[in-house]
N, C-alpha and C positions, 0 to 999 in steps of 0.2 A: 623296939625302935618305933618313935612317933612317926606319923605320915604327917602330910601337908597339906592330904585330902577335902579335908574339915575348915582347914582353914580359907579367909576371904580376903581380898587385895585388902577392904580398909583395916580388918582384924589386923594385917602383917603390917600395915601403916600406923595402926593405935601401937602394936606390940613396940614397931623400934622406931617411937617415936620421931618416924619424917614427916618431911615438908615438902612441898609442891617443888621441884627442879623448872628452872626457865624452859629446859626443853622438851619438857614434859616429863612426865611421870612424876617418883615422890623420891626423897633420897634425905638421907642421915651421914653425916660425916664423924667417922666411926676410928681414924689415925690421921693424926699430921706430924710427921717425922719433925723432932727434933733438932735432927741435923739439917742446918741451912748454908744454901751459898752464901757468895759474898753480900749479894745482895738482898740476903736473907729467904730468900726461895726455899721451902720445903723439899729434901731429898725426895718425900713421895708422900703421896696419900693414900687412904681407900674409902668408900663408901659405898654405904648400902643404898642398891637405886632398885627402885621396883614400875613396873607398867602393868596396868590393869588391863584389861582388856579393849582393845580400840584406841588405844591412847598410844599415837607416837614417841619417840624418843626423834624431835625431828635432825633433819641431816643439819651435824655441826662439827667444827674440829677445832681443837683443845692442840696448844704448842711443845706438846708433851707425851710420850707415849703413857697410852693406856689399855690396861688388860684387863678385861671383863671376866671373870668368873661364874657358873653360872652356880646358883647354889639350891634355891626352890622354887617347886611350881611346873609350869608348861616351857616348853623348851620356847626360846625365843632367837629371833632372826636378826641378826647384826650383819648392816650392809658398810659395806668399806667402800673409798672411791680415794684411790691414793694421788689420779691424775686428774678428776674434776670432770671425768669422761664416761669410764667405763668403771666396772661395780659388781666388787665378789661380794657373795652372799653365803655367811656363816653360819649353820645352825647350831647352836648352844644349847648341851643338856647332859642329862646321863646316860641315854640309850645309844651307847657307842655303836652295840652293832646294826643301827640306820645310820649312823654315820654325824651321828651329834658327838659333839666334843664339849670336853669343860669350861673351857678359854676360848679368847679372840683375842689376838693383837691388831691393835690399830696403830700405825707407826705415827710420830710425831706429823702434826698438819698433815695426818689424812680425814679424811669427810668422812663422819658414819652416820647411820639412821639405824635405830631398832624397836621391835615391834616384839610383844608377847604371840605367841602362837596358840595362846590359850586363854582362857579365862584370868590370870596373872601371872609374873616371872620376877621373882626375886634374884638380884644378883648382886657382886662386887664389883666393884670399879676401881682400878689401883693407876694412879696416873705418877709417873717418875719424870722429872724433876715433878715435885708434887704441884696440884692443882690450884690453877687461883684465875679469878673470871677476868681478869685482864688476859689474859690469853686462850679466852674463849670465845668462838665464834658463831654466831648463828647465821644461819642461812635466811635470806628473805623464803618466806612461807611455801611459797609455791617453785620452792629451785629444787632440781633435781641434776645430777649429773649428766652432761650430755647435751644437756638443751638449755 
């Protein structure tokens, strides 16, 4: 079994050829269901999104749920804020017994922010109805839930 030890954020960036995300980090879009609504909407997508180290995923919400995967690297912090107030904090990875899990769900228009907890964090992003940046939001830079 290969490790991931070796490897480097931009190596995993050359490797699966992405691209800069608006909300930071790098990401590949890797399925867009062919099944669409009426309005032609993707049943769902997924993508490879990766954050290097220091580089936010800043707080944004997407009109669609999405579920995070984590796949390789340092486990990473996915913050949720479902009422724009207060703000659970997920840690993502494989070390189940600290209390890391594989997944995050974020429900439809909830606010998230995440952060590598290491040196970088390779994951997936599956968003159902699938993903499209008209129904993406970014937060002005300095908002935080709460204040």
């Amino acid at each position: 079994m290969s490790s991931s030890a070796s490897l480097t954020a931009e190596k995993v960036i050359d490797l699966l050829n992405m691209q800069p995300h608006p909300e930071g980090g790098y990401y590949a879009e890797t399925f867009r269901d062919s099944v669409t609504d009426d309005g032609g909407r993707a049943a769902s997508t997924l993508i490879y999104f990766l954050l290097p180290e220091g580089v936010l995923s800043r707080w944004h919400k997407v009109d669609a749920v999405e579920t995070w995967h984590w796949y390789a690297g340092s486990p990473l912090e996915l913050s949720i804020s479902t009422d724009g107030a207060t703000i659970k904090v997920l840690t993502l990875g494989n070390d189940l017994l600290a209390g890391e899990r594989p997944q995050g769900i974020v429900p439809r228009d909830g606010w998230q922010q995440a952060r590598s907890l290491g040196s970088w964090t390779l994951v997936g992003c599956t968003v159902a109805p699938g993903f499209q940046f008209e129904g993406f939001v970014l937060a002005p830079e300095d908002w935080e839930p709460g204040h």
